[in-house]
PQR file of N, CA, C, O and H, with PARSE charges and radii, in Angstrom:
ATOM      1  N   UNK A   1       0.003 -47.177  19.075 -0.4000 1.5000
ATOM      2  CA  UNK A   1      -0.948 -46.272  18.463 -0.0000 2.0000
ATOM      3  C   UNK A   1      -0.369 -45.814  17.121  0.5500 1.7000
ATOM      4  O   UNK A   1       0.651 -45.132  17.031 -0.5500 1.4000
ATOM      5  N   UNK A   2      -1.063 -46.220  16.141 -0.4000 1.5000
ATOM      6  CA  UNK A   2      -0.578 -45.748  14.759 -0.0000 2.0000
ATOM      7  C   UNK A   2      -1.170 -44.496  14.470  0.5500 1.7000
ATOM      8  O   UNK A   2      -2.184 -44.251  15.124 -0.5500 1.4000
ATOM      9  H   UNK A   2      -1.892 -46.774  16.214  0.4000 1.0000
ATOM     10  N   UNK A   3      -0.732 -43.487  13.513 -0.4000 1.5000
ATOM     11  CA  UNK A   3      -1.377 -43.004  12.663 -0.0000 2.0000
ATOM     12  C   UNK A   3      -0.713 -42.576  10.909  0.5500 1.7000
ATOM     13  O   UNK A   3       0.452 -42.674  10.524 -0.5500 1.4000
ATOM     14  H   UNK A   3       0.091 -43.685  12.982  0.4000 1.0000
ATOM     15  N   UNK A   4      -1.883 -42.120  10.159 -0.4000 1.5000
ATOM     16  CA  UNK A   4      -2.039 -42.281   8.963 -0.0000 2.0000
ATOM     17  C   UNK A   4      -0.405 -41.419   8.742  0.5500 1.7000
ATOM     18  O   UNK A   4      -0.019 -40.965   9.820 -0.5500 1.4000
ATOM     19  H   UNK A   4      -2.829 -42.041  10.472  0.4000 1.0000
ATOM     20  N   UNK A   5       0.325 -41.207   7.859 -0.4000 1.5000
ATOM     21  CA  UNK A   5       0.799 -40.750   7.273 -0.0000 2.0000
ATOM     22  C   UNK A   5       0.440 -39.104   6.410  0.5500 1.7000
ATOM     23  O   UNK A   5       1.139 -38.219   5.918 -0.5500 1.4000
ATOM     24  H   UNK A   5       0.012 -41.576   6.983  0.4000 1.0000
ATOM     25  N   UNK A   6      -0.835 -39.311   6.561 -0.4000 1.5000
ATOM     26  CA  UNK A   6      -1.362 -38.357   5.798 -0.0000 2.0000
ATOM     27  C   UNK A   6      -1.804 -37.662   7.119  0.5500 1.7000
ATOM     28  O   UNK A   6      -1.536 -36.463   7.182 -0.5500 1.4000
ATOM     29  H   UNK A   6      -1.403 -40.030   6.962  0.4000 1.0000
ATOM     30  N   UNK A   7      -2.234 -38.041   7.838 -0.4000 1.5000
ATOM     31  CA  UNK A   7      -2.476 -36.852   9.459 -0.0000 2.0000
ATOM     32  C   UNK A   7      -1.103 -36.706  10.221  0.5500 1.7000
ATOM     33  O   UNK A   7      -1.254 -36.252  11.355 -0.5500 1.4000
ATOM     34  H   UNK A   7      -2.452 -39.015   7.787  0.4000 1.0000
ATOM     35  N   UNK A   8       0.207 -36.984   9.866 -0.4000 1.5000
ATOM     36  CA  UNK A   8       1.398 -36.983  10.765 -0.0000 2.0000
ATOM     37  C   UNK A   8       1.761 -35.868   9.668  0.5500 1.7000
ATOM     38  O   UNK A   8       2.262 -34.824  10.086 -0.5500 1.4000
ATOM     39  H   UNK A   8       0.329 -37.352   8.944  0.4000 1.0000
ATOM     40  N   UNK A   9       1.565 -36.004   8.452 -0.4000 1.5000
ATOM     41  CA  UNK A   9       1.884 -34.644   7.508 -0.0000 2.0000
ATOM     42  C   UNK A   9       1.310 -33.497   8.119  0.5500 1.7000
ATOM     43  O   UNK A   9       1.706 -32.468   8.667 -0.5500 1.4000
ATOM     44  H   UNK A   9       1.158 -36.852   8.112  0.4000 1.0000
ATOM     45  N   UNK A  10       0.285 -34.019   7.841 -0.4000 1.5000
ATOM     46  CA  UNK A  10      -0.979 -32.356   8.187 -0.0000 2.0000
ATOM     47  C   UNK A  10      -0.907 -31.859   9.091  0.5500 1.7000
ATOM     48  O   UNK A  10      -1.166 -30.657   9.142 -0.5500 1.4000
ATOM     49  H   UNK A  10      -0.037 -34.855   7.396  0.4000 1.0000
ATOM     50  N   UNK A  11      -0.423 -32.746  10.493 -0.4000 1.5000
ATOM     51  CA  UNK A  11       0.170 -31.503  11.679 -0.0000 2.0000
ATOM     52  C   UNK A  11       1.900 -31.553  12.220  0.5500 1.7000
ATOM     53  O   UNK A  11       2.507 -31.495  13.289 -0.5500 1.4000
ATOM     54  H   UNK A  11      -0.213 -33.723  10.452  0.4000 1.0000
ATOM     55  N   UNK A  12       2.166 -31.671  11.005 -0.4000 1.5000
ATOM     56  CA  UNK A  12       3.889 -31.493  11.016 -0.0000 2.0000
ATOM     57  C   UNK A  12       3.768 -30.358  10.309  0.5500 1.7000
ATOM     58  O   UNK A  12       4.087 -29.500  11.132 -0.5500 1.4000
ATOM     59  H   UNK A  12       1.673 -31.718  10.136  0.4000 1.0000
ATOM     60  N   UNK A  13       3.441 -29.666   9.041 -0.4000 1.5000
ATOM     61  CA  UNK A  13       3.029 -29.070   8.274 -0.0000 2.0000
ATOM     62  C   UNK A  13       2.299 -27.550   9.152  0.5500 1.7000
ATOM     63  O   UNK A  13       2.698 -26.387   9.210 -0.5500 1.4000
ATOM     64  H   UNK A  13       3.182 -30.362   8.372  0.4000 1.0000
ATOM     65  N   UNK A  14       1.117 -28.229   9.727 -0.4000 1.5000
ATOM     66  CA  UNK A  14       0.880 -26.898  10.827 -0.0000 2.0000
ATOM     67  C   UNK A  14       1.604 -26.560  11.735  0.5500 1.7000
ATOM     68  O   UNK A  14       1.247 -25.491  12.230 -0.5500 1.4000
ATOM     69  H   UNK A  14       0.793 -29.174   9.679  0.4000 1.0000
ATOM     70  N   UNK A  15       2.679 -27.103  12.286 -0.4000 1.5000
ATOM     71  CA  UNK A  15       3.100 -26.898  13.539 -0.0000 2.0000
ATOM     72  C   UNK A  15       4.618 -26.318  12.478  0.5500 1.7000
ATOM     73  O   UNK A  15       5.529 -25.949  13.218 -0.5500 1.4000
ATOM     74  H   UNK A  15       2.969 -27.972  11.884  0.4000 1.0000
ATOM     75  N   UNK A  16       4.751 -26.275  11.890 -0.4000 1.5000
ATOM     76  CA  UNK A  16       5.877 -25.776  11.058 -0.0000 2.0000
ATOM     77  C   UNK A  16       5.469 -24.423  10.627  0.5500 1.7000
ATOM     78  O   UNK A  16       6.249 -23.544  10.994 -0.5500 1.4000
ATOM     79  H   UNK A  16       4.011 -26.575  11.288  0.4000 1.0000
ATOM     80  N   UNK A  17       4.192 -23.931   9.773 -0.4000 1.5000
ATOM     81  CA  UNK A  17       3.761 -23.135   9.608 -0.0000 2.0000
ATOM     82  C   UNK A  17       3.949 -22.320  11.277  0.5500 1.7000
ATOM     83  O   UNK A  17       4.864 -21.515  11.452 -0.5500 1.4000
ATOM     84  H   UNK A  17       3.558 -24.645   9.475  0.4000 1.0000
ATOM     85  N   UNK A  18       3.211 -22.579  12.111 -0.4000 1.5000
ATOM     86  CA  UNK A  18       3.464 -21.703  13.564 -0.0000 2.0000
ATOM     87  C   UNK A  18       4.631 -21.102  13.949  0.5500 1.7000
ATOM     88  O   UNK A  18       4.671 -20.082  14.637 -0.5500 1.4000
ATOM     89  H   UNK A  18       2.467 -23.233  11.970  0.4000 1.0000
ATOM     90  N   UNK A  19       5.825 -21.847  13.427 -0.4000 1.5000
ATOM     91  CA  UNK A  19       7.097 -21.687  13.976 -0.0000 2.0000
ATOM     92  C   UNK A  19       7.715 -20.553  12.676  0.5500 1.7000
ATOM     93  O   UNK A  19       8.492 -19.601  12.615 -0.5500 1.4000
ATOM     94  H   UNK A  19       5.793 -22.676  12.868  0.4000 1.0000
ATOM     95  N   UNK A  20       7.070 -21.122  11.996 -0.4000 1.5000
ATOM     96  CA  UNK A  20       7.615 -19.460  11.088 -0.0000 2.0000
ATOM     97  C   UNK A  20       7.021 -18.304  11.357  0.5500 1.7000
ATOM     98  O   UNK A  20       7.559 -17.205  11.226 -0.5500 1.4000
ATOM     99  H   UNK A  20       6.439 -21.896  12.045  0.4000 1.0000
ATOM    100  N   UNK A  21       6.027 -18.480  11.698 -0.4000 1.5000
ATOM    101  CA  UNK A  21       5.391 -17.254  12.320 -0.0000 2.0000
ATOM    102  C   UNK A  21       5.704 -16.777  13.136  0.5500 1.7000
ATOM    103  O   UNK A  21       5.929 -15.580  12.956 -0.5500 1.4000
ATOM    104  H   UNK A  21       5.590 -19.373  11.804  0.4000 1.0000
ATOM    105  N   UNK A  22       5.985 -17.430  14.835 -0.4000 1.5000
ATOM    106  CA  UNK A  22       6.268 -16.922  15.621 -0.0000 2.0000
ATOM    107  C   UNK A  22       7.870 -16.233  15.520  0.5500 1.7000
ATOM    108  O   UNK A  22       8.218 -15.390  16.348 -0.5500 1.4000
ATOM    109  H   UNK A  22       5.802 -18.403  14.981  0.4000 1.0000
ATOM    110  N   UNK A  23       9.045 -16.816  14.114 -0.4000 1.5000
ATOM    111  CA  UNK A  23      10.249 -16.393  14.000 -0.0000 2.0000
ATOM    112  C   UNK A  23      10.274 -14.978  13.685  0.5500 1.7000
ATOM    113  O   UNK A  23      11.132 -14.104  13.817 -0.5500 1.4000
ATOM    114  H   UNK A  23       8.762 -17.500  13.442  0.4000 1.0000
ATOM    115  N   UNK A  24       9.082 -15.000  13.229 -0.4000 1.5000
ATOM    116  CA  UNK A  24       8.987 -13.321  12.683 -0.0000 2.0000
ATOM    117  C   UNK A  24       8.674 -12.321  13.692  0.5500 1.7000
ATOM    118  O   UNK A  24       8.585 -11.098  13.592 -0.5500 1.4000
ATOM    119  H   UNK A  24       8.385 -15.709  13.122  0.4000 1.0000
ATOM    120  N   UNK A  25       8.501 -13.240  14.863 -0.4000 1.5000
ATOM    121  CA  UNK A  25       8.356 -12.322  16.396 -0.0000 2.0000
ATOM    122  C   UNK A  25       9.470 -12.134  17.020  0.5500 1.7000
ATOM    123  O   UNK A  25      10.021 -11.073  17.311 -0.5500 1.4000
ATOM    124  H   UNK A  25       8.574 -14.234  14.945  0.4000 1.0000
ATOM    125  N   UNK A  26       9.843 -13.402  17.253 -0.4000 1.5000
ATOM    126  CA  UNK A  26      10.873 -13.760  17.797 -0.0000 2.0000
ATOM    127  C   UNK A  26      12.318 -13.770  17.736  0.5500 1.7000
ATOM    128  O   UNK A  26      13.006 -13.563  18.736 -0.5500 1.4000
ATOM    129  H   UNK A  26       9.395 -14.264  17.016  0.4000 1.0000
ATOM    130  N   UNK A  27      12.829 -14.022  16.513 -0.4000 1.5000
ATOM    131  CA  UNK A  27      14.289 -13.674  16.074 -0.0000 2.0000
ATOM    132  C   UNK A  27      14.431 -12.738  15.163  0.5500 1.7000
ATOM    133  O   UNK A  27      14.001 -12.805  14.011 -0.5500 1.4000
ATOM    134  H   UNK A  27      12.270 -14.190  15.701  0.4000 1.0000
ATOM    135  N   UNK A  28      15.172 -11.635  15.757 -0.4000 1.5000
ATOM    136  CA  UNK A  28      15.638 -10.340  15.471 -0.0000 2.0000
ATOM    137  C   UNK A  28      16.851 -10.463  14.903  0.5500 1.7000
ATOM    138  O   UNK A  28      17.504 -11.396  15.370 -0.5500 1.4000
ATOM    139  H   UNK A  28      15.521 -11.581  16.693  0.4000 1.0000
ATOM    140  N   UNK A  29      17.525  -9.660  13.810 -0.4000 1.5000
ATOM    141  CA  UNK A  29      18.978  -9.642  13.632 -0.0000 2.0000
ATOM    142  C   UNK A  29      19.576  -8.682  14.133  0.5500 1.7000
ATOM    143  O   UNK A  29      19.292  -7.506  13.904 -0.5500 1.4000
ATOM    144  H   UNK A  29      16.994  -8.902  13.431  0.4000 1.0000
ATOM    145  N   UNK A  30      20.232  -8.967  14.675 -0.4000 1.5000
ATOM    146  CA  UNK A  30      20.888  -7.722  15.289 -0.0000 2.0000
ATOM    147  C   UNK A  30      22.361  -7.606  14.200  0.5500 1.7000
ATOM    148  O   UNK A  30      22.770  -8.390  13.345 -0.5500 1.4000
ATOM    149  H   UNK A  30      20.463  -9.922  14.861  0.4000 1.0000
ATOM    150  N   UNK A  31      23.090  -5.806  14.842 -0.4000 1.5000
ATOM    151  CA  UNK A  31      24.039  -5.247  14.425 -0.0000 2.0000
ATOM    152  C   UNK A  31      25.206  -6.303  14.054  0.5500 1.7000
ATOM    153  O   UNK A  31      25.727  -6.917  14.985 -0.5500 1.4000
ATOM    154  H   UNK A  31      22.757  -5.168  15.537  0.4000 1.0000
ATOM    155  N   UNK A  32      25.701  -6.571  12.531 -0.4000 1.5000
ATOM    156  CA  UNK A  32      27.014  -6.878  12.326 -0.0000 2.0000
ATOM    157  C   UNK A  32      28.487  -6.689  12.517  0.5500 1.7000
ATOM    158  O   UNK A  32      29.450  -7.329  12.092 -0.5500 1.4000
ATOM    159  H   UNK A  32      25.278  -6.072  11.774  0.4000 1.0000
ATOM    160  N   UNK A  33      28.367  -5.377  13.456 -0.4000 1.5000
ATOM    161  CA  UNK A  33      29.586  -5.100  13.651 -0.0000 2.0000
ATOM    162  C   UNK A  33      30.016  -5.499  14.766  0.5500 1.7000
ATOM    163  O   UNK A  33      29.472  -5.682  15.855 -0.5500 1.4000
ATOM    164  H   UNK A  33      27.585  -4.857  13.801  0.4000 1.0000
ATOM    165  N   UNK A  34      31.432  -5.660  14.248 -0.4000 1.5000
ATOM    166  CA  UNK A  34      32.330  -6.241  15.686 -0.0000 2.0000
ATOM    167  C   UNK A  34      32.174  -5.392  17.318  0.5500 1.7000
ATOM    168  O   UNK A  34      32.227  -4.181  17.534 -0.5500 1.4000
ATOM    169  H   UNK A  34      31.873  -5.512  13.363  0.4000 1.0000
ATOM    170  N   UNK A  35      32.014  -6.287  18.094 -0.4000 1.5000
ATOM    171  CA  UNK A  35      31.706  -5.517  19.256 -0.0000 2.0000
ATOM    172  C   UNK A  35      33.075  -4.969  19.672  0.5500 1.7000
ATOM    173  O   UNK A  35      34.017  -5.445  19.039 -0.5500 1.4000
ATOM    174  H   UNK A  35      31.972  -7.270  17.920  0.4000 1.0000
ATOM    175  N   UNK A  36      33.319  -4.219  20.450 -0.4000 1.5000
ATOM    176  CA  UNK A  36      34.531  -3.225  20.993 -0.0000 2.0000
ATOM    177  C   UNK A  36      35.633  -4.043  21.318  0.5500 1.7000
ATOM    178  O   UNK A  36      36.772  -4.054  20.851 -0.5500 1.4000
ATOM    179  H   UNK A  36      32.554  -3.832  20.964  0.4000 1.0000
ATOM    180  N   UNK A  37      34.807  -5.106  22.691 -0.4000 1.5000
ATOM    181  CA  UNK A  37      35.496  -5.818  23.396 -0.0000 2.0000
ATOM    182  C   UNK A  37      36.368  -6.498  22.342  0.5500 1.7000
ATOM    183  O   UNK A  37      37.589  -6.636  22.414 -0.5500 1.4000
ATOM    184  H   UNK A  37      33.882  -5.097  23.070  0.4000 1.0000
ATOM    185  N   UNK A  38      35.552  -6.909  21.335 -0.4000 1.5000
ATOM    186  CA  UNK A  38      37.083  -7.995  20.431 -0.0000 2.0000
ATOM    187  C   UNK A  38      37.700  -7.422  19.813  0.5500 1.7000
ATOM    188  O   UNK A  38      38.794  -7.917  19.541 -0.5500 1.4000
ATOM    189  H   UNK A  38      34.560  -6.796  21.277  0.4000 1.0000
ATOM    190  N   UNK A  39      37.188  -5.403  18.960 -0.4000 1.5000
ATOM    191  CA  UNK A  39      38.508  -5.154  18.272 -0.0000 2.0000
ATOM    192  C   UNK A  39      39.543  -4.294  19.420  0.5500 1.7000
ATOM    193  O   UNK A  39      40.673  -4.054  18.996 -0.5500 1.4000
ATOM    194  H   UNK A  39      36.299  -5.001  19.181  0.4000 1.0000
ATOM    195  N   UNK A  40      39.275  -3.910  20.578 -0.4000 1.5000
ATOM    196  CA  UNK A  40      40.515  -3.616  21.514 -0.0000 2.0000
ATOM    197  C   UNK A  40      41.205  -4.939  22.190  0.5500 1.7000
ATOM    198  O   UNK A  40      42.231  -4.749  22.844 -0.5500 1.4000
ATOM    199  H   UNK A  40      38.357  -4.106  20.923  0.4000 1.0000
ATOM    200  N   UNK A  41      40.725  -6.185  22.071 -0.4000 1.5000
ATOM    201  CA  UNK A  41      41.214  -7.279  22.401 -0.0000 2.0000
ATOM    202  C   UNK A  41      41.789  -7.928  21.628  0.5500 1.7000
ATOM    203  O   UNK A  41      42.015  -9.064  22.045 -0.5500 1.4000
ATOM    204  H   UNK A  41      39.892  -6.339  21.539  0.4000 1.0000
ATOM    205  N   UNK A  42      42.136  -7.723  20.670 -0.4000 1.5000
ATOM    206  CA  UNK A  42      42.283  -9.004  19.017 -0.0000 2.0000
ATOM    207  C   UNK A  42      43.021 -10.300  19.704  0.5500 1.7000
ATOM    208  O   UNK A  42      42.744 -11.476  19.470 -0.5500 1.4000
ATOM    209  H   UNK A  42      41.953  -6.800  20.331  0.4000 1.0000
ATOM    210  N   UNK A  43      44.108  -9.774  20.681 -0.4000 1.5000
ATOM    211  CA  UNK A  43      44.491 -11.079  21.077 -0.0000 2.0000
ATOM    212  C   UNK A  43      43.989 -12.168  22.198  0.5500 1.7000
ATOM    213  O   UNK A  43      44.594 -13.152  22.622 -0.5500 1.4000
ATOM    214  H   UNK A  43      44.333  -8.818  20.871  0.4000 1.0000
ATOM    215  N   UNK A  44      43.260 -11.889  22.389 -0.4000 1.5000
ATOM    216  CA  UNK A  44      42.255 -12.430  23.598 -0.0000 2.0000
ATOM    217  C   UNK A  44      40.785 -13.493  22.953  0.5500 1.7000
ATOM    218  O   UNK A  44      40.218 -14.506  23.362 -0.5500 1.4000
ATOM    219  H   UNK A  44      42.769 -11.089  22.045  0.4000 1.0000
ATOM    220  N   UNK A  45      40.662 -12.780  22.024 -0.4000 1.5000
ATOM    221  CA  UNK A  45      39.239 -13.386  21.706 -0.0000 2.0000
ATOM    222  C   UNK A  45      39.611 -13.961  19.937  0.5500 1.7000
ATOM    223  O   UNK A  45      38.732 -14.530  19.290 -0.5500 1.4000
ATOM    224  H   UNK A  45      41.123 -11.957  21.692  0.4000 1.0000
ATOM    225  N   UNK A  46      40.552 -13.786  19.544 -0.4000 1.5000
ATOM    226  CA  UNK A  46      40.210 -13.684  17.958 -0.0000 2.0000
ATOM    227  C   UNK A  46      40.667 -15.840  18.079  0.5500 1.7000
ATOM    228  O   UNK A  46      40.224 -16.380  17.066 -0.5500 1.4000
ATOM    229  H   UNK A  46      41.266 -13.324  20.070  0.4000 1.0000
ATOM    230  N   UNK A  47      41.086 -16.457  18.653 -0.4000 1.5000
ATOM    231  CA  UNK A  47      41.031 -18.084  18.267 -0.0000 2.0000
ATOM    232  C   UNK A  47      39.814 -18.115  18.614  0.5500 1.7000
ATOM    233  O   UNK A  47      39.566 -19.313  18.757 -0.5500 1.4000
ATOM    234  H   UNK A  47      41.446 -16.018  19.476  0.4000 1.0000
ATOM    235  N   UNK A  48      38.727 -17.411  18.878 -0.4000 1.5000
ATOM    236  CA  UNK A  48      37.375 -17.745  19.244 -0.0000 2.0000
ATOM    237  C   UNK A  48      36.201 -17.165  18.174  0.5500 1.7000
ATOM    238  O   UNK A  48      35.055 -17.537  17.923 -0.5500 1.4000
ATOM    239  H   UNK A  48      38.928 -16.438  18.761  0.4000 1.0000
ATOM    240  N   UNK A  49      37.114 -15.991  17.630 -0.4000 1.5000
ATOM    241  CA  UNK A  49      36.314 -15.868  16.300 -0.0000 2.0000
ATOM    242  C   UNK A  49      37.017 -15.745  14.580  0.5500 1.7000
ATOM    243  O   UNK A  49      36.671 -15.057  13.621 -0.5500 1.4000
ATOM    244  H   UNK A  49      38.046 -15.689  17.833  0.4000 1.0000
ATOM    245  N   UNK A  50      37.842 -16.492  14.712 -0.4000 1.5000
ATOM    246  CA  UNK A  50      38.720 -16.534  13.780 -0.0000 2.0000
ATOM    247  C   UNK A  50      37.714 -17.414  12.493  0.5500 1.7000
ATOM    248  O   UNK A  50      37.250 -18.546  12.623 -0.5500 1.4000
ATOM    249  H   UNK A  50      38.124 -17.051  15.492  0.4000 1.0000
ATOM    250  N   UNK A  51      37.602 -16.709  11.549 -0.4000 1.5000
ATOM    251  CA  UNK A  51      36.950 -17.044  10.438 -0.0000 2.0000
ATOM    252  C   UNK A  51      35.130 -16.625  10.348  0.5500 1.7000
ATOM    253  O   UNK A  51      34.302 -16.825   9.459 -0.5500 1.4000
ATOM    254  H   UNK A  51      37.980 -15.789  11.444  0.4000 1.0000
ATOM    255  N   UNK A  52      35.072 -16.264  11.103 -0.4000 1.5000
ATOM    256  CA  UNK A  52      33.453 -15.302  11.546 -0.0000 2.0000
ATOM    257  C   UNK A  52      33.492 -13.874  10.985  0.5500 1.7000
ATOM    258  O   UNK A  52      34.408 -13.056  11.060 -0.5500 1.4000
ATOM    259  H   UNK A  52      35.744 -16.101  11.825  0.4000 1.0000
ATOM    260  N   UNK A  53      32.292 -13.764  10.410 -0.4000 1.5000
ATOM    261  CA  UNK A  53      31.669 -12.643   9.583 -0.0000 2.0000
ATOM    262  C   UNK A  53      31.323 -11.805  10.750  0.5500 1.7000
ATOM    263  O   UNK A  53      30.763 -10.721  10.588 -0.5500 1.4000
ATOM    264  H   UNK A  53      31.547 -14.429  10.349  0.4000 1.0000
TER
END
């Protein structure tokens, strides 16, 4: 089953549009700060976040 190039655009295109939309529901940013557990742990967790913002 072929199709056109020009209809594999047009609903790649919509279905892309949807997914930005729903990101704006869906993924939240949450808080940047280091959680507790790793700065009372530094030695426990930090080869696991070593070079992370």
């Amino acid at each position: 089953m072929w199709r056109s190039g020009e209809t594999v655009s047009r609903y790649f295109n919509v279905v892309l549009h949807a997914m930005g939309e729903l990101a704006r529901e869906l993924i939240h940013v949450r808080s940047t700060e280091t959680h507790v557990k790793i700065i009372s742990s530094p030695n426990r967790f930090y080869p696991y976040f070593e070079g992370c913002i």
